[in-house]
C-alpha positions as CSV (number, residue, x, y, z in Angstrom):
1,X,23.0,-22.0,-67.3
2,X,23.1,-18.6,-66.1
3,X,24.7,-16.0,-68.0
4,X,27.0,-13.3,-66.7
5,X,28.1,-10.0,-67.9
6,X,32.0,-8.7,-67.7
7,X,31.5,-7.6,-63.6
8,X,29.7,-11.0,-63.1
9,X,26.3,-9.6,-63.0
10,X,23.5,-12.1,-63.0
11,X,20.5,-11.7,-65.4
12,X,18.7,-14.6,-63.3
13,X,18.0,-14.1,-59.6
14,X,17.4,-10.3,-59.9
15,X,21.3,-10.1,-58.1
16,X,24.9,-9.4,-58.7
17,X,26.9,-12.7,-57.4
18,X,30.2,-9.6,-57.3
19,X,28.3,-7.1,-55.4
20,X,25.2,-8.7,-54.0
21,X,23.0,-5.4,-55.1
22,X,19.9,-6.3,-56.7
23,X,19.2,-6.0,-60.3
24,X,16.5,-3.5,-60.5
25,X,13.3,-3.6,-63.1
26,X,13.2,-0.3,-65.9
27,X,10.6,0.0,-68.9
28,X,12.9,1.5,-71.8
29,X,11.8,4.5,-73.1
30,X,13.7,4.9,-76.0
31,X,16.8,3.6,-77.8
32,X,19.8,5.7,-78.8
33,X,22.3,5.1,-81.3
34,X,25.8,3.9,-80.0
35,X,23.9,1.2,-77.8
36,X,22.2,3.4,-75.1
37,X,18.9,4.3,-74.3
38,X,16.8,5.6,-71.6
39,X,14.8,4.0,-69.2
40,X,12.2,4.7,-66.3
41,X,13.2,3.2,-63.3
42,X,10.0,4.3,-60.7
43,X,9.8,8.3,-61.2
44,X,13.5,8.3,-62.0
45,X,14.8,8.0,-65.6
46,X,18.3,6.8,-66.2
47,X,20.5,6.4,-69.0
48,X,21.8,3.4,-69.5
49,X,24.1,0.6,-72.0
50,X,21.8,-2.2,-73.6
51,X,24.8,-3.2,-76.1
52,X,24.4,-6.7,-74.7
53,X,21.3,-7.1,-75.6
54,X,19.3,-7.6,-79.0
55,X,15.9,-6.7,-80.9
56,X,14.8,-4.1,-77.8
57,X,11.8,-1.9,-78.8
58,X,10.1,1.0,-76.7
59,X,8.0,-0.8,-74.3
60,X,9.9,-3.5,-73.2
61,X,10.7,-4.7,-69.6
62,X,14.4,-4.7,-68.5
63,X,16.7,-6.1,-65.5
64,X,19.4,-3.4,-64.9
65,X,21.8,-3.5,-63.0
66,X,25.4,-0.9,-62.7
67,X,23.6,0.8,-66.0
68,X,23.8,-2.3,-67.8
69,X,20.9,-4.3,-69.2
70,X,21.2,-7.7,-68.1
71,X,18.0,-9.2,-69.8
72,X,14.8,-8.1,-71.1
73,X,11.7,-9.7,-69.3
C-alpha cells in the first residue's frame, strides 16, 4: 500500500501523484520542538514539518516534498 499525506504526496516513487514534482532527498540536521526541524537539501538548508513522522534523530535520510517529510530512508 502506499501511503499519502493530506495534498496526496507519495512517500514511494520519489513523486507527488497531485503535482507530479519529485520528492527531493534532505539529511536532517536537527529537530525543533513544535514538529520542525532543519534539513540540508544539497548546499541549501530548509526548514521544514516532520510532524508525520516518528523516532527521527540527527543523521537520518528524508524524502521531502512541499516542506513535508514524507518518509525517512
Amino acid at each position: 500500500m502506499i501511503s499519502h499525506n493530506a495534498d496526496g504526496c507519495s512517500a514511494e516513487g520519489g513523486y507527488c501523484i497531485t503535482c507530479s514534482d519529485e520528492a527531493l532527498e534532505a539529511e536532517l540536521l536537527r529537530i525543533d520542538e513544535g514538529g520542525t526541524a532543519l534539513v540540508a537539501v544539497g548546499a541549501q538548508t530548509l526548514e521544514i514539518d516532520v510532524s508525520l513522522l516518528d523516532g527521527l534523530a540527527v543523521g537520518d535520510r528524508l524524502l521531502i516534498h512541499g516542506g513535508v517529510a514524507l518518509a525517512k530512508l
